[in-house]
N, C-alpha and C positions, 0 to 999 in steps of 0.2 A: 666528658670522659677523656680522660690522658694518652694520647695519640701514640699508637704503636711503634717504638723507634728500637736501634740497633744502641746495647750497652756493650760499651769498650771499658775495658779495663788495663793501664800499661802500670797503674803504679803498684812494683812487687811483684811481678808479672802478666801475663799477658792472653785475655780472655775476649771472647766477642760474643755478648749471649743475643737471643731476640724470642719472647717471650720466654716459654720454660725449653729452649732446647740454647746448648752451651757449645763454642769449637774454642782452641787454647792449648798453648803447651801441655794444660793438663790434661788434656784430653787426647791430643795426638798420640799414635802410634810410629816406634821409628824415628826415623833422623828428622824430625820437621823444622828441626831450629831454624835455618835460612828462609822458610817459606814466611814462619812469622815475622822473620826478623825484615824482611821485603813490607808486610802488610803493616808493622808499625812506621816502617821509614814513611813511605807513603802518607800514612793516618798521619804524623807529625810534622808532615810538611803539603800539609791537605793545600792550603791556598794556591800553591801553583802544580806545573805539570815536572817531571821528574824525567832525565832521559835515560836511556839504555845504559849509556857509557858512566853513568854517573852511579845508575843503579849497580849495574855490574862491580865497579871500585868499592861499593859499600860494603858489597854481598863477597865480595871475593881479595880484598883489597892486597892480603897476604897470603893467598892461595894460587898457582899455576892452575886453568882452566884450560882443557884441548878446543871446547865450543862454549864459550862464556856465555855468547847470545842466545844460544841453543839452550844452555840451560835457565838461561834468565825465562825464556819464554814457556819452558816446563815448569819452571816456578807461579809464573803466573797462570797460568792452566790451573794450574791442581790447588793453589789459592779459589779459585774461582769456582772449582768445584766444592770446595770445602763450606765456604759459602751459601754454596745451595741447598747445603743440608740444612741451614737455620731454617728453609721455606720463608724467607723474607722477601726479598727480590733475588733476581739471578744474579749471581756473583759476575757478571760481567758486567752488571750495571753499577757494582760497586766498585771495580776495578777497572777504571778506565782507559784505554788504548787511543791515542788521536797520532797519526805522523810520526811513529819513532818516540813515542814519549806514552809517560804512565801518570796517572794520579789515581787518589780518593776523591770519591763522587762528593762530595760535603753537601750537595741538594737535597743527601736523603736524609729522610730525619733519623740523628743520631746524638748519641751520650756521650764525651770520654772523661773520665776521671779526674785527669791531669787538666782539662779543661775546665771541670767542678770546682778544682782546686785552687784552681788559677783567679777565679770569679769570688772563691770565699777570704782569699788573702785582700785580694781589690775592697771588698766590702768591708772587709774588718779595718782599714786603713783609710777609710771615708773620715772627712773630720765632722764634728757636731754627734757624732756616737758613744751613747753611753756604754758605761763600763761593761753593764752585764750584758747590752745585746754586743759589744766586743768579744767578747769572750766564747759567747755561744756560737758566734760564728767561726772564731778561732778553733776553739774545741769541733767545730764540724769541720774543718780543713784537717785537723788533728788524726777526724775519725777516718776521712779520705784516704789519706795515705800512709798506705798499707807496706812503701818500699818503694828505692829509687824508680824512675824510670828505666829504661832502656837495660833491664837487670841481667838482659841473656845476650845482648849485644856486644860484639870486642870491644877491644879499649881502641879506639879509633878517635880521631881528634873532635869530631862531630861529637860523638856520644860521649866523652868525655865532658865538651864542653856543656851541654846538655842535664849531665849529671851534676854537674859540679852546681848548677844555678838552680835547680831544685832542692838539691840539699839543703844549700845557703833559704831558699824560700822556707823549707820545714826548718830548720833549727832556729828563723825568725820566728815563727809564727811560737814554737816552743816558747823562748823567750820571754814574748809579746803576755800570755796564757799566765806564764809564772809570775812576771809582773804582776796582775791584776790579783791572781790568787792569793799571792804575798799580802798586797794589800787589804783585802777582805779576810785572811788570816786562814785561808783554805788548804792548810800543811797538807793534811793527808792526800788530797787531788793532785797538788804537786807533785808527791811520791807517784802517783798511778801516774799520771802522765809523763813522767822525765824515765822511771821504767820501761814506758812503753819504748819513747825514743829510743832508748839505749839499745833496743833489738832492733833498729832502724838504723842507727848509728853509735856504737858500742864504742866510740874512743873519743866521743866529745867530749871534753873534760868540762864542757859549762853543766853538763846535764849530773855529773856527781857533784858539784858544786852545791845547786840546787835543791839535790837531794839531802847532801850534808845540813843546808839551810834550815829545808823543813823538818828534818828530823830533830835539830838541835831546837827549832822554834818549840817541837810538842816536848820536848826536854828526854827522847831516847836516844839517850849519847853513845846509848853503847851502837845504834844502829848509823850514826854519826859518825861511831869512831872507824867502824868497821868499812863504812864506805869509802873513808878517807884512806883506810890501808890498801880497798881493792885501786883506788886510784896509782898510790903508789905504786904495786904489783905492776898496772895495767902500764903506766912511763916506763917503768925501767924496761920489763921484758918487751914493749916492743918500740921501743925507743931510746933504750937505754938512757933514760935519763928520771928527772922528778919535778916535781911540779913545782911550779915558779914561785917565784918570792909570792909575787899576789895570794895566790892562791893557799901559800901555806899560814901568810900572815892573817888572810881572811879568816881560817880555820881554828886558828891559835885564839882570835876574838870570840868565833861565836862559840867553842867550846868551856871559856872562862870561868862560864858557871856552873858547868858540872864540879861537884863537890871533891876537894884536891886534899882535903885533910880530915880529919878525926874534930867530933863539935862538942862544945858539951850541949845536954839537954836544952837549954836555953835557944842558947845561938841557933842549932836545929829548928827551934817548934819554929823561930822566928823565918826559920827562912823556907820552910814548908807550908805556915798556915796562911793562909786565902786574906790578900789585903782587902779587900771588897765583901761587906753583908748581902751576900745575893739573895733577892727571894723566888728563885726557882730553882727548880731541880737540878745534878750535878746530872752536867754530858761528860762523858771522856771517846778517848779513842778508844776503838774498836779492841787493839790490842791489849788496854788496860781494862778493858769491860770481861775480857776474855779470862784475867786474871783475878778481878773480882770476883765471877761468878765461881770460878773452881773454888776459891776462898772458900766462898757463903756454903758452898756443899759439903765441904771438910767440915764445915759448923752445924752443921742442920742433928741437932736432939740434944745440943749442947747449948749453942748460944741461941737458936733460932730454931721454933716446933716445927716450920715449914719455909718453906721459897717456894715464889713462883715465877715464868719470863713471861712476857706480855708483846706479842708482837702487832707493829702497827705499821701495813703496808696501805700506800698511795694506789687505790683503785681507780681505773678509768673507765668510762662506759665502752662494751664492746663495739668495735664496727666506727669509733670516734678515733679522728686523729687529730693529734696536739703538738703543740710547739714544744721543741726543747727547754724554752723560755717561759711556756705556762707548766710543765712540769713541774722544772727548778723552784717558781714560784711558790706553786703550792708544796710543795716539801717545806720551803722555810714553813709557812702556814703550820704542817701540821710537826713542824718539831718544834714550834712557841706552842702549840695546844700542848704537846706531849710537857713542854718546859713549866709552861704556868699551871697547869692543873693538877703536877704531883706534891708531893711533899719534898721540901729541901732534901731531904737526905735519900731517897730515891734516886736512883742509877739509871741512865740508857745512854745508848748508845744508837751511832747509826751503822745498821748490821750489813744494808744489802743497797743496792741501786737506789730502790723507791721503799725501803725499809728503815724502820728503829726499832728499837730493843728495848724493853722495861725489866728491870730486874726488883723483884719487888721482896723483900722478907716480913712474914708473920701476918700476911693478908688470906684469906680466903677466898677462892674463885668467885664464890658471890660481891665480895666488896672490889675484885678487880674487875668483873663485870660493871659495877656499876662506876669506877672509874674511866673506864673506856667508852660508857656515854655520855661523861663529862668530856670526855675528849673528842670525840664526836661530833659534839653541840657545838665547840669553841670552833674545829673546822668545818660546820655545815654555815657556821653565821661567818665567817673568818673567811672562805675559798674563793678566788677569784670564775671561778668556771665551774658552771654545773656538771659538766663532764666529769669530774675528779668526786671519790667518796671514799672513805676509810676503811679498813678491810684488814680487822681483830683476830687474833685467837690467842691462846693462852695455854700456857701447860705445866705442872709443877716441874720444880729442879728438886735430882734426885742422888743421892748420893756416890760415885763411881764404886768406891769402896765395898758400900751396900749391894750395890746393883750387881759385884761380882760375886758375892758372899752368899746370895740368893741363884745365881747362875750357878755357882755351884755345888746347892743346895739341889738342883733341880738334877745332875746328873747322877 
């Protein structure tokens, strides 16, 4: 059983839970900023003891105090009481007092984030590791952090500097993620994850870069083009300036091949149709799944008697817990089931987390039934972990048109 310890949280703000009871900025009532911003200094400089004089500078550095020690030691009071509401240990055992000096207990057993963080960047940087478990550790530093450290703290030369080396650690590990995904050709995770950054760090010019990459790699120029103007936008107004030769010459390359002139039918088919005889089923993006299926319903009593979607999510056994890594796994698994066991010309897509998408036309729920035990089959003999099972349902696509024509038939 997993020993009961105290979870800290500094990245993105600033949280101390210990089992289900919570204290934190966001919980506080009132002025509390300086009490936390005491109990992080502390937390961040756990391994030694921390004096009066040095606290006080932190806590007040650009403030006139009439009794600075006076209040230092009400700060610590009412810290300590705060504390005690977890019902963990008494907040004076976490807050230590020896000769004129303060620390954090580090004896007791505890979590912090930034700490978390700090161990999954070290691990991802081991040599002799492979790509994917790289990755998975990266993407779990990724999920870590939530927001600079020290986010409620002044700009003091300490917490600056502190800032500044965390940052530089996420926008590596960024980096590090888009590498690997680049190479495995994983566009669309790119997009989620340099998104994500950019509400982390909203004026990193490598993260629209990135974005511009992968959008041009799935061939949406236009969401390429558009990233590339927010770029612009973002230089001039708050830098009044534009993006560097690099960066524009990079831009100028990978949009080349969005189509710059009028084709005749030839030249088109030639540069649209598929070099390669695949013999599995067509995946696309999400986005362009999105567009085919409204297609196919515009069509239905015309070109096509019915449509149906076919959803197939990644089931885990309840009360079982799994690695990021045997997750990831089995998804490839069951998107080669989903791949080899349709027809060429069959659609899906992947809709959700641990989801895909079958769009199927002129099938009957009974024959889609029975290809979803074809699919099945290929991932019960296929799955690395018996923990993992497939988890079906199905339901016709209906026409909007109709669907409103009938809604207002009804009133």
């Amino acid at each position: 059983m997993e020993e009961a310890k105290l979870v800290i949280k500094t990245l993105g703000g600033f949280s101390v839970s210990y089992k289900d009871k919570s204290i934190g900025t966001s919980k506080s009532k009132g002025n509390a900023k300086k009490m936390w911003m005491l109990f992080e200094y502390l937390l961040l400089n756990y391994d030694r003891t921390v004096s009066q004089e040095e606290l006080i500078d932190v806590l007040w550095h650009d403030t006139e105090v009439a009794n600075p020690l006076n209040s230092l030691k009400v700060l610590i009071f009412k810290l300590r009481k705060e504390i005690d509401t977890l019902d963990f240990i008494p907040g004076k055992e976490v807050i230590l007092n020896s000769h004129g000096t303060y620390s954090f207990n580090d004896t007791i057993p505890f979590e912090v984030d930034i700490m978390v963080f700090e161990k999954l960047v070290k691990e991802a940087d081991a040599e002799g590791i492979s790509d994917d478990d790289k990755l998975e550790l990266l993407e779990k530093a990724l999920d870590c952090f939530k927001g600079n450290v020290l986010s409620m703290t002044p700009n003091s030369t300490w917490s600056v500097a502190l800032q500044t080396q965390y940052s530089n650690m996420y926008r590596d590990v960024v980096d590090k993620a888009q590498t690997i995904l680049t190479d495995k050709g994983e566009y669309q995770r790119i997009v989620e994850i340099c998104n994500d950054a950019l509400l982390r760090q909203p004026y990193e010019e490598s993260y629209y870069y990135y974005l511009i990459i992968a959008y041009a790699a799935m061939e949406e120029y236009d969401s390429a083009s558009k990233m590339y103007e927010k770029v612009k936008d973002m230089m001039q107004n708050e830098y009044g300036a534009t993006p560097g030769v690099e960066f524009e010459s990079a831009y100028k390359e990978l949009m080349k091949d969005r189509p710059n002139r009028n084709e005749t039918p030839e030249a088109l088919t030639a540069t649209l149709e598929e070099k390669i005889d695949y013999v599995s089923s067509f995946m696309v993006e999400y986005g362009e799944f999105k567009q085919i299926y409204r297609l196919t319903a515009r069509q239905l009593g015309r070109q096509y008697d019915n449509a149906r979607i076919d959803l197939y999510s990644l089931g885990i056994k309840k009360g079982v817990r799994v690695t990021k890594k045997d997750k990831q796994e089995n998804m490839r698994t069951l998107q080669n089931a989903i791949s080899f066991m349709l027809r060429q010309a069959d659609i899906f897509t992947r809709s959700g987390p641990t989801q895909y998408a079958v769009l199927f036309t002129d099938v009957t729920e009974e024959n889609s039934q029975m290809i979803a035990r074809r699919i099945e089959d290929y991932f019960e003999s296929h799955k690395s972990n018996d923990c993992f099972g497939v988890m079906y349902t199905t339901a016709p696509v209906e026409s909007a048109h109709v669907k409103k024509m009938v809604a207002r038939g009804k009133k």
